[in-house]
PyMOL Python script that loads the backbone (N, CA, C, O; Angstrom):
from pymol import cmd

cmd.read_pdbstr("""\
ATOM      1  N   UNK A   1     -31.768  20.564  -3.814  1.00  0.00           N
ATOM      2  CA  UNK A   1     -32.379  19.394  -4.378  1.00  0.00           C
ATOM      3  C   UNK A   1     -32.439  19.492  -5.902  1.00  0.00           C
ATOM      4  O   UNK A   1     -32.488  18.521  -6.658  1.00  0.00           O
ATOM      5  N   UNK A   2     -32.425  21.186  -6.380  1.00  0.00           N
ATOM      6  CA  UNK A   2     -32.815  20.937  -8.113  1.00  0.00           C
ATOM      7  C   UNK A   2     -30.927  20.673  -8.822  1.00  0.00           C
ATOM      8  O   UNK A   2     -30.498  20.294  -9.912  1.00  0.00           O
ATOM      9  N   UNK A   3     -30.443  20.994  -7.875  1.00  0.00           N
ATOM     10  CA  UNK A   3     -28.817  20.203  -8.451  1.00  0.00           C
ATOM     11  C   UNK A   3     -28.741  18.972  -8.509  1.00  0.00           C
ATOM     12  O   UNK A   3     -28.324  18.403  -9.518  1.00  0.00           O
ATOM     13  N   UNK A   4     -29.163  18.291  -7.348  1.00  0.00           N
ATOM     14  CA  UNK A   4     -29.109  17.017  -7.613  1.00  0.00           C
ATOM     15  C   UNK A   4     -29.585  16.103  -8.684  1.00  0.00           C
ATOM     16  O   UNK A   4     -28.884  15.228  -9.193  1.00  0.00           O
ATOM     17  N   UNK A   5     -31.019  16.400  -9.045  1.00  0.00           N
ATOM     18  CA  UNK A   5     -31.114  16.067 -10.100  1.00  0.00           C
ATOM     19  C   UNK A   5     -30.948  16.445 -11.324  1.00  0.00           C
ATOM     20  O   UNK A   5     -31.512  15.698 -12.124  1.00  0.00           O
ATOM     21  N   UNK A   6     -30.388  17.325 -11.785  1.00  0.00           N
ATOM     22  CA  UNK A   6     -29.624  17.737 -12.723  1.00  0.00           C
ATOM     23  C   UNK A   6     -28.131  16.645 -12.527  1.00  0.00           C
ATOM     24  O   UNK A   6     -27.697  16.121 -13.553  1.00  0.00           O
ATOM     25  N   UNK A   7     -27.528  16.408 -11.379  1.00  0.00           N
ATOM     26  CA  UNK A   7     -26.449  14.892 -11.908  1.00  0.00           C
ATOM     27  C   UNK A   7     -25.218  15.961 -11.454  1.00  0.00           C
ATOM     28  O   UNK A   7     -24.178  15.377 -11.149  1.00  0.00           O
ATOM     29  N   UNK A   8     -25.169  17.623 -11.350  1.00  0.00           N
ATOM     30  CA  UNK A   8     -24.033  18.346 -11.088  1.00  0.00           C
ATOM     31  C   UNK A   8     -23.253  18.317 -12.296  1.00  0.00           C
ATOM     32  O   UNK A   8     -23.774  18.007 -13.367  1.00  0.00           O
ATOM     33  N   UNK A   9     -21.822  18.674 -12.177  1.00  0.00           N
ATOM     34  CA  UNK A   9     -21.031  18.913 -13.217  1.00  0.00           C
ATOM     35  C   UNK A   9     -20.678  17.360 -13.899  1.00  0.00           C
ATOM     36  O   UNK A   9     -20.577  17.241 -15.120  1.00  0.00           O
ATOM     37  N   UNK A  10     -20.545  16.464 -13.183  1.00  0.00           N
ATOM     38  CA  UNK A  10     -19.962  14.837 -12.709  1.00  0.00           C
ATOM     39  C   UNK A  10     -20.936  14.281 -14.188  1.00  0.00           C
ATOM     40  O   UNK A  10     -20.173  13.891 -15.073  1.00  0.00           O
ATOM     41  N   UNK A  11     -22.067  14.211 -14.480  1.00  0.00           N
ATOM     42  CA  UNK A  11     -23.134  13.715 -15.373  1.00  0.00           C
ATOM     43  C   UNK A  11     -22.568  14.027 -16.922  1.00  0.00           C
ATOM     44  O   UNK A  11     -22.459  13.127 -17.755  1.00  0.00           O
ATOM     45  N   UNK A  12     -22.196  15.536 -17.212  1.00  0.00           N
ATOM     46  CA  UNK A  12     -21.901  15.552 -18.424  1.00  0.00           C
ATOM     47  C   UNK A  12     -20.461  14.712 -18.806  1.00  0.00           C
ATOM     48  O   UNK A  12     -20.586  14.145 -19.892  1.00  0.00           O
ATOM     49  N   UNK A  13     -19.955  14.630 -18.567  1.00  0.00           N
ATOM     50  CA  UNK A  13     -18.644  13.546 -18.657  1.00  0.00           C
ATOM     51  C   UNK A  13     -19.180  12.618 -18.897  1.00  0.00           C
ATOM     52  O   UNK A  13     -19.130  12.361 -20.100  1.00  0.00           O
ATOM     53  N   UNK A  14     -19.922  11.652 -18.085  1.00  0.00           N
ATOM     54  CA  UNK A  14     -20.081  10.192 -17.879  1.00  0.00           C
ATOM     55  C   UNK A  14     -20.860   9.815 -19.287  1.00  0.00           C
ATOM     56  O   UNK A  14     -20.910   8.792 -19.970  1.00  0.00           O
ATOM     57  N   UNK A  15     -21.530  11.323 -19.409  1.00  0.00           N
ATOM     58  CA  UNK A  15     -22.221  11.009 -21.169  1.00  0.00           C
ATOM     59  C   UNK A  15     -21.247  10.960 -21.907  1.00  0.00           C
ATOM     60  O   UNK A  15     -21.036   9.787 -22.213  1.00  0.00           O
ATOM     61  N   UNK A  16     -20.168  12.000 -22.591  1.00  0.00           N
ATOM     62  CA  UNK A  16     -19.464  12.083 -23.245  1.00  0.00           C
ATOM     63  C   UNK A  16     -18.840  10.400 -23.586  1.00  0.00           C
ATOM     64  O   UNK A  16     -18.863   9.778 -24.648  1.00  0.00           O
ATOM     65  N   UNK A  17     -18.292   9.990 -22.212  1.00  0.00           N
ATOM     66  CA  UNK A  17     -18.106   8.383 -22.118  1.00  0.00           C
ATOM     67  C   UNK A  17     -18.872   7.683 -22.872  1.00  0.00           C
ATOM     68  O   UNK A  17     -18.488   7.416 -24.011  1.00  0.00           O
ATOM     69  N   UNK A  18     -20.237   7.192 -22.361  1.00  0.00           N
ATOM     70  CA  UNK A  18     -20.626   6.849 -23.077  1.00  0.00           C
ATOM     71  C   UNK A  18     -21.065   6.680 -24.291  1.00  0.00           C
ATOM     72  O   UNK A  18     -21.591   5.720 -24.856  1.00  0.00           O
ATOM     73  N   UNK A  19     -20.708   8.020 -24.713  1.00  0.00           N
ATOM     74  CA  UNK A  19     -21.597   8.326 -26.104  1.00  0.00           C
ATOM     75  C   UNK A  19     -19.742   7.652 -26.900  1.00  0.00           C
ATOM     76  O   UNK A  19     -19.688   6.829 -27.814  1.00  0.00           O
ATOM     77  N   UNK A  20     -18.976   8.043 -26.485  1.00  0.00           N
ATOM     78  CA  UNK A  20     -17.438   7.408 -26.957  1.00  0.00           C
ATOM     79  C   UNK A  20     -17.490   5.449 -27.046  1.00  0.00           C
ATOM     80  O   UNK A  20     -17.028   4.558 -27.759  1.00  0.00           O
ATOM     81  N   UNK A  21     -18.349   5.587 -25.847  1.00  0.00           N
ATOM     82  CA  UNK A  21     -18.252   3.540 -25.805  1.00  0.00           C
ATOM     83  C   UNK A  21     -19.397   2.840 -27.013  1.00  0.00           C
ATOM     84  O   UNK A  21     -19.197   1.875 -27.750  1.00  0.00           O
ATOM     85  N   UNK A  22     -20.461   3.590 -26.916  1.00  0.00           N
ATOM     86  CA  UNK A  22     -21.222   3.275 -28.072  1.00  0.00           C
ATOM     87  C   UNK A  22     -20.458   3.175 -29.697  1.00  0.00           C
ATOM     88  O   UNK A  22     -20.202   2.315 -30.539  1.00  0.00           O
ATOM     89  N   UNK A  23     -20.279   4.860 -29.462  1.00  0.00           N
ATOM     90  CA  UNK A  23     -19.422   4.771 -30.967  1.00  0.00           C
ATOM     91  C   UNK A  23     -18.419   3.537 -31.086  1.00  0.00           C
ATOM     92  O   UNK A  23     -18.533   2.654 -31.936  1.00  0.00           O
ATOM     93  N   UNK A  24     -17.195   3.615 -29.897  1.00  0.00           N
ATOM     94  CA  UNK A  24     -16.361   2.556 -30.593  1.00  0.00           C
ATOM     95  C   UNK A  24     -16.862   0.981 -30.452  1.00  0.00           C
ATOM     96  O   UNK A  24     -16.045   0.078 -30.634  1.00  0.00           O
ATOM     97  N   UNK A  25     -18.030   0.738 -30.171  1.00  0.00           N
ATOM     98  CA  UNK A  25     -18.665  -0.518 -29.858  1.00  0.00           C
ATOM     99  C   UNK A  25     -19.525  -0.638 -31.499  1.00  0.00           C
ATOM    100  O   UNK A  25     -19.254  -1.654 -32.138  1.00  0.00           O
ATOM    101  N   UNK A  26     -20.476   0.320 -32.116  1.00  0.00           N
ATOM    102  CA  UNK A  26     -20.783   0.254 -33.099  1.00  0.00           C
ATOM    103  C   UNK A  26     -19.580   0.269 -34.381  1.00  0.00           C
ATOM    104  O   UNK A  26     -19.732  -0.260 -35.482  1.00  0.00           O
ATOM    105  N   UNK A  27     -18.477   0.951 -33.955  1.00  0.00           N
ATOM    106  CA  UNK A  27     -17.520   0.641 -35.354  1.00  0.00           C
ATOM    107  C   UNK A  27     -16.976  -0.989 -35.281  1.00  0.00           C
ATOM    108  O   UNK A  27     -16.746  -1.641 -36.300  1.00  0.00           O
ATOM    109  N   UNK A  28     -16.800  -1.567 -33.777  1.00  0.00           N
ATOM    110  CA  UNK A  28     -16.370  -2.506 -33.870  1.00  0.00           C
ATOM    111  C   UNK A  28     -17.667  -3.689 -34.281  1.00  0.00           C
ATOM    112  O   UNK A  28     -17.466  -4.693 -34.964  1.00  0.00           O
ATOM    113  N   UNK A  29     -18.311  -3.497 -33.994  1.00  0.00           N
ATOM    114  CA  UNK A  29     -19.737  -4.323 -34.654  1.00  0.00           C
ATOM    115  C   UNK A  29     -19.646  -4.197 -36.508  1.00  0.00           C
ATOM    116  O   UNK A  29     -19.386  -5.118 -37.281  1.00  0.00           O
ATOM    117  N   UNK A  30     -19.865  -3.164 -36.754  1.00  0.00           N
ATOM    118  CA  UNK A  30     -19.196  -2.977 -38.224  1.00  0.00           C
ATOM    119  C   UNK A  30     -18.118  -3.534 -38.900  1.00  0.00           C
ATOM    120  O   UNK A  30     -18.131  -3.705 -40.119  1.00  0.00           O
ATOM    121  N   UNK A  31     -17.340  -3.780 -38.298  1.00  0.00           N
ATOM    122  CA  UNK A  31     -15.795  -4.300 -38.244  1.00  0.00           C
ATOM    123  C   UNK A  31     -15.954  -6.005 -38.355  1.00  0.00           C
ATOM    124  O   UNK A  31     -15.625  -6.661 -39.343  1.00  0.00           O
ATOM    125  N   UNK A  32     -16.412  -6.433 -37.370  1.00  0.00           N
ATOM    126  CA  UNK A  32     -16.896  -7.456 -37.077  1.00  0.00           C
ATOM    127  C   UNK A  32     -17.719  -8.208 -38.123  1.00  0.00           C
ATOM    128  O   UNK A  32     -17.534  -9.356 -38.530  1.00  0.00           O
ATOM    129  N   UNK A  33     -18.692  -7.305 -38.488  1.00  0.00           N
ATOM    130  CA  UNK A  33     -20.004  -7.682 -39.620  1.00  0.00           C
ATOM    131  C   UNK A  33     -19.190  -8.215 -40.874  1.00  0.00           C
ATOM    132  O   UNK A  33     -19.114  -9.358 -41.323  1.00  0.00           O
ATOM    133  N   UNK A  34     -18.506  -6.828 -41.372  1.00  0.00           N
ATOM    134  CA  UNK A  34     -17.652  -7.100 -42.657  1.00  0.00           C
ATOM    135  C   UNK A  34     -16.694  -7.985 -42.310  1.00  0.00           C
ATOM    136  O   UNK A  34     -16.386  -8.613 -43.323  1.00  0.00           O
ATOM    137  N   UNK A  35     -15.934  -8.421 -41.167  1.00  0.00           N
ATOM    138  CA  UNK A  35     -15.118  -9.560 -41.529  1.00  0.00           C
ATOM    139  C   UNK A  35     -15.772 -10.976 -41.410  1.00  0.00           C
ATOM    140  O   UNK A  35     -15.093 -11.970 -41.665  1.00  0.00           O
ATOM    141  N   UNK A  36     -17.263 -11.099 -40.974  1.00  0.00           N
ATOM    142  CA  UNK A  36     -17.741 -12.427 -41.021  1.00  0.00           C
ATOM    143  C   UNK A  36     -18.298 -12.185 -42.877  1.00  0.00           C
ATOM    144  O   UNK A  36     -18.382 -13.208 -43.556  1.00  0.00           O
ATOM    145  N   UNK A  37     -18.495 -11.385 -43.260  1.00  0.00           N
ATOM    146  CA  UNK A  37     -19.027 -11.246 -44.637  1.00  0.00           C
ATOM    147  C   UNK A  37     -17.912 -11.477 -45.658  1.00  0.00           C
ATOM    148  O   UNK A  37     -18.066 -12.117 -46.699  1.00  0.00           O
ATOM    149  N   UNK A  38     -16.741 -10.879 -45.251  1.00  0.00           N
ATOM    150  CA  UNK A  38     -15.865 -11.645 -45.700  1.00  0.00           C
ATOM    151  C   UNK A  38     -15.528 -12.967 -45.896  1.00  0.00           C
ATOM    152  O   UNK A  38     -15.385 -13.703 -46.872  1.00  0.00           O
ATOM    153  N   UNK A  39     -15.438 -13.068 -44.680  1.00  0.00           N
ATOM    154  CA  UNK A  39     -15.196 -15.099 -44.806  1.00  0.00           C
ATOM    155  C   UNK A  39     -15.906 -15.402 -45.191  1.00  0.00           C
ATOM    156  O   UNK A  39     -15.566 -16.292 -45.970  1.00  0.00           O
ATOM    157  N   UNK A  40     -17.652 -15.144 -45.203  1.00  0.00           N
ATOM    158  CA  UNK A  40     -18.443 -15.942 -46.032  1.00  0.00           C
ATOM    159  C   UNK A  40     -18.156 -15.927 -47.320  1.00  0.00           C
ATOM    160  O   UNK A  40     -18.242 -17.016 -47.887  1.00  0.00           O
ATOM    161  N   UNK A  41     -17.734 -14.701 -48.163  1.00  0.00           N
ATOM    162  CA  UNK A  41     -17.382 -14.957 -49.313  1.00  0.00           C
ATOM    163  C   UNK A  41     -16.480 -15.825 -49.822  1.00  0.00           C
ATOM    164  O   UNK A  41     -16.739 -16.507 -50.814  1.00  0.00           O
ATOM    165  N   UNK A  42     -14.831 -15.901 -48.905  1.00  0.00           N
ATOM    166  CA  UNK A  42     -14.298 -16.415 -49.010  1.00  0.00           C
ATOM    167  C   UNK A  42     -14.340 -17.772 -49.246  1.00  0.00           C
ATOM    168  O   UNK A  42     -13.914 -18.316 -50.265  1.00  0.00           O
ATOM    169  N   UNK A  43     -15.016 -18.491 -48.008  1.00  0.00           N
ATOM    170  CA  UNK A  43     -15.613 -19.479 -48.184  1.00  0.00           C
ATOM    171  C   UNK A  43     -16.737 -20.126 -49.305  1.00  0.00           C
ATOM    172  O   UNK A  43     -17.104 -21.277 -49.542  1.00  0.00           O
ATOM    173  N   UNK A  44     -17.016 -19.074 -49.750  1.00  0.00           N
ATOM    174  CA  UNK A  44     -18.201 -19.565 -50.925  1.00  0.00           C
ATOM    175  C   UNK A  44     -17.643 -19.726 -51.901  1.00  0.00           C
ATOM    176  O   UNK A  44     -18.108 -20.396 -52.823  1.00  0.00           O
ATOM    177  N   UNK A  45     -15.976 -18.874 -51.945  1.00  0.00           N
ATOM    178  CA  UNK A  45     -15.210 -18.956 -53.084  1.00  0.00           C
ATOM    179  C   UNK A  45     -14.716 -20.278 -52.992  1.00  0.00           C
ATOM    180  O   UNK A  45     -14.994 -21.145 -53.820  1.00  0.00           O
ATOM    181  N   UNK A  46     -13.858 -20.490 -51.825  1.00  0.00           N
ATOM    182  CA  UNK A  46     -13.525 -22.007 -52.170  1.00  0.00           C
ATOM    183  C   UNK A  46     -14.018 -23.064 -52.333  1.00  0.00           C
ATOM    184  O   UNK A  46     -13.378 -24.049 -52.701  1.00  0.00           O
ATOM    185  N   UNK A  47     -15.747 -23.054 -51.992  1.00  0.00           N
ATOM    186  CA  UNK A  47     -16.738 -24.145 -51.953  1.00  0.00           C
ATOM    187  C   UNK A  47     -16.607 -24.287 -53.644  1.00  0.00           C
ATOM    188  O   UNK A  47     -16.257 -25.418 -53.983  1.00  0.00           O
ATOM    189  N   UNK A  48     -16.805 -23.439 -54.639  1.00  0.00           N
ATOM    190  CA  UNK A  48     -17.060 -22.881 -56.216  1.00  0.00           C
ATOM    191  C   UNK A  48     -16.101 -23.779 -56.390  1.00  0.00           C
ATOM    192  O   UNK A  48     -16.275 -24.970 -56.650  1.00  0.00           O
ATOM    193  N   UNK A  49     -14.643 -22.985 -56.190  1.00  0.00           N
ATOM    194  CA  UNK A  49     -13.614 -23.452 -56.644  1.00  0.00           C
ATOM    195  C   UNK A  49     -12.931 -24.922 -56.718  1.00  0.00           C
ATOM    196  O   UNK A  49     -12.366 -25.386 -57.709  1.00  0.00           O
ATOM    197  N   UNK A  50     -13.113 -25.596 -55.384  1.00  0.00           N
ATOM    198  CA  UNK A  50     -13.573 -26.653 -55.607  1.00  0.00           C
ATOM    199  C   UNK A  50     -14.271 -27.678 -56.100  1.00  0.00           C
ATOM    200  O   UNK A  50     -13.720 -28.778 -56.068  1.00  0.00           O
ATOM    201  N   UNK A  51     -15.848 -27.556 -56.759  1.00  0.00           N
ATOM    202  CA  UNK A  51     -16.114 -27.500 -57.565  1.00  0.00           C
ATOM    203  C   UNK A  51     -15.994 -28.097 -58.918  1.00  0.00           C
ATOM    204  O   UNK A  51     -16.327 -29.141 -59.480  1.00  0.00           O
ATOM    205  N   UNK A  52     -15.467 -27.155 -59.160  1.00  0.00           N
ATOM    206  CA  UNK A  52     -15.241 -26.380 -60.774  1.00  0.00           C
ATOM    207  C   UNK A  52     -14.038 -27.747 -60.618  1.00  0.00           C
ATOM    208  O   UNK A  52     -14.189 -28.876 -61.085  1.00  0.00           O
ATOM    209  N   UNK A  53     -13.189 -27.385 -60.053  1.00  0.00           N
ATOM    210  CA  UNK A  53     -12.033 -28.394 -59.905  1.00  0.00           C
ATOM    211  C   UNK A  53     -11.822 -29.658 -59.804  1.00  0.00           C
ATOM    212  O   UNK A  53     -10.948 -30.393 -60.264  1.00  0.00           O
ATOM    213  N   UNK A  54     -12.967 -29.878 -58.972  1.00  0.00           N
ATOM    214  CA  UNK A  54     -13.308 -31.912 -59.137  1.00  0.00           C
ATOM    215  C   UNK A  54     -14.171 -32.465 -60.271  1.00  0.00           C
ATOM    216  O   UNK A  54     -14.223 -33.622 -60.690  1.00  0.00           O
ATOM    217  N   UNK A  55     -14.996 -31.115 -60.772  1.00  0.00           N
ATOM    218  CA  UNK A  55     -15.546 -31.170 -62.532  1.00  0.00           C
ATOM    219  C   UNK A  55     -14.205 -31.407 -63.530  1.00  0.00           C
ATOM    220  O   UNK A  55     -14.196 -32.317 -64.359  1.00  0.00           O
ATOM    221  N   UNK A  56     -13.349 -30.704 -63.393  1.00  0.00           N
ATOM    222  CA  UNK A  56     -12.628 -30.413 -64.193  1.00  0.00           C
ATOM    223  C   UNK A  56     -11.584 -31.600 -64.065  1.00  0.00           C
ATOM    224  O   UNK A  56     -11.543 -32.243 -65.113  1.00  0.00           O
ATOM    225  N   UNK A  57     -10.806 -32.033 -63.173  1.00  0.00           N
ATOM    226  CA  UNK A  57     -10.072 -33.473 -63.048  1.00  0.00           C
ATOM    227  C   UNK A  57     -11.004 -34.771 -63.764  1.00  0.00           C
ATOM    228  O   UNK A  57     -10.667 -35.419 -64.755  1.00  0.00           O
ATOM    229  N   UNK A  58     -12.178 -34.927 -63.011  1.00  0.00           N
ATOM    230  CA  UNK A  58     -12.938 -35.649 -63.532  1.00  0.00           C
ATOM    231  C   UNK A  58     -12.900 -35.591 -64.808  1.00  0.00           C
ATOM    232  O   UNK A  58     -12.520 -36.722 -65.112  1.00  0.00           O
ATOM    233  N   UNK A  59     -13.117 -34.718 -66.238  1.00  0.00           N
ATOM    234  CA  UNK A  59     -13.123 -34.814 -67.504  1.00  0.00           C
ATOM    235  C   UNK A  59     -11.981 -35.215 -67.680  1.00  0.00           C
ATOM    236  O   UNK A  59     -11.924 -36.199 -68.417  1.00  0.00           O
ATOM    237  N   UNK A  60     -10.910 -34.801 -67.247  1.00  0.00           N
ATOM    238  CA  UNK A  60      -9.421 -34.773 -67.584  1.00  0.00           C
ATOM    239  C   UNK A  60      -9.408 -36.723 -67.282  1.00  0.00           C
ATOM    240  O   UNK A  60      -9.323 -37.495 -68.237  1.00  0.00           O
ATOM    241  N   UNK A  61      -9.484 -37.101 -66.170  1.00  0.00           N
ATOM    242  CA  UNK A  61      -9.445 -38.444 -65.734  1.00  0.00           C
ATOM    243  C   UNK A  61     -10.194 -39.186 -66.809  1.00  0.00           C
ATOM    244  O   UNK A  61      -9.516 -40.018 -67.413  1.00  0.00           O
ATOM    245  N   UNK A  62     -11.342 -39.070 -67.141  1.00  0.00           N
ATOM    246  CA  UNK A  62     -11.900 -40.057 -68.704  1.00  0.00           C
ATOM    247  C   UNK A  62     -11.302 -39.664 -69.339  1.00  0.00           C
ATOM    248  O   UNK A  62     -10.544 -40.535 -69.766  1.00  0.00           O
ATOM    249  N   UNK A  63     -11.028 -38.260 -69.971  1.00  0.00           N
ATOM    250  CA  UNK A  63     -10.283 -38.689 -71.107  1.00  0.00           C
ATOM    251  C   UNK A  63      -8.854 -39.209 -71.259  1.00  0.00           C
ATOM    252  O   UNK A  63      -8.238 -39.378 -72.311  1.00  0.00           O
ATOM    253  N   UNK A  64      -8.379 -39.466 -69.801  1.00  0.00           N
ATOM    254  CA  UNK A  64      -6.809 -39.797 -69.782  1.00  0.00           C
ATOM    255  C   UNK A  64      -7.146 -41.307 -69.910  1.00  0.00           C
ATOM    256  O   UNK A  64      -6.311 -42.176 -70.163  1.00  0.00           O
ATOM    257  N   UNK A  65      -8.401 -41.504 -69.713  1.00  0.00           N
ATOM    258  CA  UNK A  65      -8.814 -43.528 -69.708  1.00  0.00           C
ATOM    259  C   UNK A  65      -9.313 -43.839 -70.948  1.00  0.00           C
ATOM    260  O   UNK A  65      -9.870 -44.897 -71.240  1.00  0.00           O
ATOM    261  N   UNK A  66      -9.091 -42.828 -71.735  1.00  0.00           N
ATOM    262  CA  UNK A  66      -9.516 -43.393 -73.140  1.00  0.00           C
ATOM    263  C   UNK A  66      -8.210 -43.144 -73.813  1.00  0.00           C
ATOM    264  O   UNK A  66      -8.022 -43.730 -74.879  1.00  0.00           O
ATOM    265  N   UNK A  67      -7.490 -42.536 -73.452  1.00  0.00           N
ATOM    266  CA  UNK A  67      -6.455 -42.385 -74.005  1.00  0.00           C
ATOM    267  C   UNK A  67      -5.330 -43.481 -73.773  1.00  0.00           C
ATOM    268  O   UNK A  67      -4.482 -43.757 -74.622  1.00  0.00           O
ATOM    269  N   UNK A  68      -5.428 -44.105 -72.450  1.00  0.00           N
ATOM    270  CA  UNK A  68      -4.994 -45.256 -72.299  1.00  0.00           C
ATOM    271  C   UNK A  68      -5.229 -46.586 -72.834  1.00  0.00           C
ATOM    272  O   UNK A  68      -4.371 -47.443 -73.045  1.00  0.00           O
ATOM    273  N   UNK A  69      -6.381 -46.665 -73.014  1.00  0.00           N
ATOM    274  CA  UNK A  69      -7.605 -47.683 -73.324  1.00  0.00           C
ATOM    275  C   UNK A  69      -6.705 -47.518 -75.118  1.00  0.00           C
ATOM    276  O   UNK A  69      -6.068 -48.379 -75.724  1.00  0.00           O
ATOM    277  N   UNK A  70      -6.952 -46.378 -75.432  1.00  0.00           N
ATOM    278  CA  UNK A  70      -6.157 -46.695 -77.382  1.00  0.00           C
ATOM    279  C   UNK A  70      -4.794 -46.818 -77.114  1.00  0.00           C
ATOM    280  O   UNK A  70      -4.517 -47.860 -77.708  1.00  0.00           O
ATOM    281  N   UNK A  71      -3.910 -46.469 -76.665  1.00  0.00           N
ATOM    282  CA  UNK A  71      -2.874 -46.647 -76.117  1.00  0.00           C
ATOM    283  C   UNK A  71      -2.447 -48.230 -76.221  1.00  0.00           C
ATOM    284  O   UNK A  71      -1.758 -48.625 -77.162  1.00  0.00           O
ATOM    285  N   UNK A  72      -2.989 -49.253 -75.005  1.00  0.00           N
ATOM    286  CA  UNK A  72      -3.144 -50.439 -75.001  1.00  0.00           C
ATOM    287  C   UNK A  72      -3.888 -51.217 -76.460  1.00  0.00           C
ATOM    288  O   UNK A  72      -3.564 -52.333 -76.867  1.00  0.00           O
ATOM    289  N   UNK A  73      -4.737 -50.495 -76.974  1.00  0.00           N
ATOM    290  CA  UNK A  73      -4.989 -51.105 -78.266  1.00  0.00           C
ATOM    291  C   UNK A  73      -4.483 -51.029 -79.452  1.00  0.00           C
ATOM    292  O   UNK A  73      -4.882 -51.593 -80.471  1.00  0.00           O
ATOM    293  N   UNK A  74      -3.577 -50.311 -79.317  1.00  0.00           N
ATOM    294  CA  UNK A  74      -2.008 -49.566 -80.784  1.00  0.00           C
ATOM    295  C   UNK A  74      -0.776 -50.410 -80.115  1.00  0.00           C
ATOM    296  O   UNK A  74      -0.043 -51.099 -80.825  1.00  0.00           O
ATOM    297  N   UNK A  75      -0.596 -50.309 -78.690  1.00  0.00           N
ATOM    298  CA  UNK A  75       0.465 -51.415 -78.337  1.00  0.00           C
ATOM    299  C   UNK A  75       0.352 -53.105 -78.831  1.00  0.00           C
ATOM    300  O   UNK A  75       1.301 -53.758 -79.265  1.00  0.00           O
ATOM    301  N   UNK A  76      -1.235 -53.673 -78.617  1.00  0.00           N
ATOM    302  CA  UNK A  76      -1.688 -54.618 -78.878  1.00  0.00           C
ATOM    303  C   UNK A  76      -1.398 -55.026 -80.241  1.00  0.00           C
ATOM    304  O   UNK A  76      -0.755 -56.042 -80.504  1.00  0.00           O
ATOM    305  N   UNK A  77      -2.087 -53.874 -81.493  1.00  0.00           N
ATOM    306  CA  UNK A  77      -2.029 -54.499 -82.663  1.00  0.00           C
ATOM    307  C   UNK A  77      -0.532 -54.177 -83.085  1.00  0.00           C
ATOM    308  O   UNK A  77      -0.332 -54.372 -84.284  1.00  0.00           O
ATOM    309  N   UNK A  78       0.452 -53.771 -82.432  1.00  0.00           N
ATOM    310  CA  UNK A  78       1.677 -53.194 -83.232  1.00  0.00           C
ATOM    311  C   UNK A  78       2.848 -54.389 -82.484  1.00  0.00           C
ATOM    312  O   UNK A  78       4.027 -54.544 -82.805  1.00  0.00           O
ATOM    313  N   UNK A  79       1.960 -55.232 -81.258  1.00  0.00           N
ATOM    314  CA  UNK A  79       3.014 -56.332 -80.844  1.00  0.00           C
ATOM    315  C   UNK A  79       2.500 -57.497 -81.872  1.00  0.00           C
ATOM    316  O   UNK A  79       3.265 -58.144 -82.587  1.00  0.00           O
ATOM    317  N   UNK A  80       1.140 -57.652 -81.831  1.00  0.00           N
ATOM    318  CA  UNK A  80       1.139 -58.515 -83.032  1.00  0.00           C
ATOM    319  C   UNK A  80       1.473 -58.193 -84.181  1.00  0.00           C
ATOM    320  O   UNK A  80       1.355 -59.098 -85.007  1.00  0.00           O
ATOM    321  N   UNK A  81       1.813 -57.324 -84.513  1.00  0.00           N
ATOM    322  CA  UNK A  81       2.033 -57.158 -86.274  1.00  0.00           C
ATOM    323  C   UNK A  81       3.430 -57.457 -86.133  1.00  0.00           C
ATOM    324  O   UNK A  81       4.012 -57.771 -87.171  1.00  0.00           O
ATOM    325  N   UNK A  82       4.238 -57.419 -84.823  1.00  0.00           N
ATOM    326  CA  UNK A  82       5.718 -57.438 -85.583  1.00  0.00           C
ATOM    327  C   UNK A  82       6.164 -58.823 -84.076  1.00  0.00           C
ATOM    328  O   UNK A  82       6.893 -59.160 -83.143  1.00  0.00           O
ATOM    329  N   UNK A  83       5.163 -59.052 -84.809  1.00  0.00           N
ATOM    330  CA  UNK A  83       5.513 -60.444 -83.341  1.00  0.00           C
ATOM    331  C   UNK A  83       6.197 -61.362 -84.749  1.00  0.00           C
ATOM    332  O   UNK A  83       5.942 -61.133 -85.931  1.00  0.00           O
ATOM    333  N   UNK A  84       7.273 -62.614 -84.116  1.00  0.00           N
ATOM    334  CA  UNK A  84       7.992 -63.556 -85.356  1.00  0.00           C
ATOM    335  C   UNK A  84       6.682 -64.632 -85.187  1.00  0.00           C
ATOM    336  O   UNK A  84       6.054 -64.932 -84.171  1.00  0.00           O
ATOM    337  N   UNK A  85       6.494 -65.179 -86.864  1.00  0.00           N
ATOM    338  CA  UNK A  85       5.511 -66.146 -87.206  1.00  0.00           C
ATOM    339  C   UNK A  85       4.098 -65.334 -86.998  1.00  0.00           C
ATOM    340  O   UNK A  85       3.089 -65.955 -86.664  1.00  0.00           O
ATOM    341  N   UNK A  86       4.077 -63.863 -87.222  1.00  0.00           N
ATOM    342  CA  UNK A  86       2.500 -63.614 -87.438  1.00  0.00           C
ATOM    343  C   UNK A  86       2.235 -63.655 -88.322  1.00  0.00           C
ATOM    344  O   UNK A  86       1.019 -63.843 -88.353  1.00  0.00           O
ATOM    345  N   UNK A  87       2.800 -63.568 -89.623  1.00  0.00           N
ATOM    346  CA  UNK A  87       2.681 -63.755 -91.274  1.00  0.00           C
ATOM    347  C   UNK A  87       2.101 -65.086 -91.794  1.00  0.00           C
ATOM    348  O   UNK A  87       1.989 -65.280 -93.005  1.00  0.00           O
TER     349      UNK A  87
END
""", "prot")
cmd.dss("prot")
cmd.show_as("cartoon", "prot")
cmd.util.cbc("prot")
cmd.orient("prot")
């Protein structure tokens, strides 16, 4: 009866196992962790980057409408100045 509960030779193995399934279950949890931490970064990068980028068109876009805007007003005074009978 005091073998039996001791588990016999059969018990130390089944630990070894387990103590192997834990480990590769905790590296893969680790594994796991850092690649969702990853993407979050990733993702936070392109949220930024985006961003920065619809800031940045946006300035570019007014000043391309003012640049048009004088554009149309140098075309304007330079068709009247050399229009026949503006003198």
């Amino acid at each position: 009866m005091a073998m039996a509960m001791r588990g016999g030779g059969a018990g130390g193995g089944g630990s070894a196992n387990l103590g192997a399934a834990v480990q590769a279950d905790w590296e893969n949890r680790q594994f796991t962790g850092a690649l969702a931490l990853n993407v979050r970064k990733l993702f936070e990068f392109v949220l930024q980057f985006e961003s920065t980028t619809r800031n940045k068109i946006a300035i570019l876009n007014d000043k391309l409408t003012a640049l048009e805007r004088k554009l149309e007003f140098l075309e304007a005074q330079h068709s009247s100045v050399t229009a026949p009978g503006s003198s």
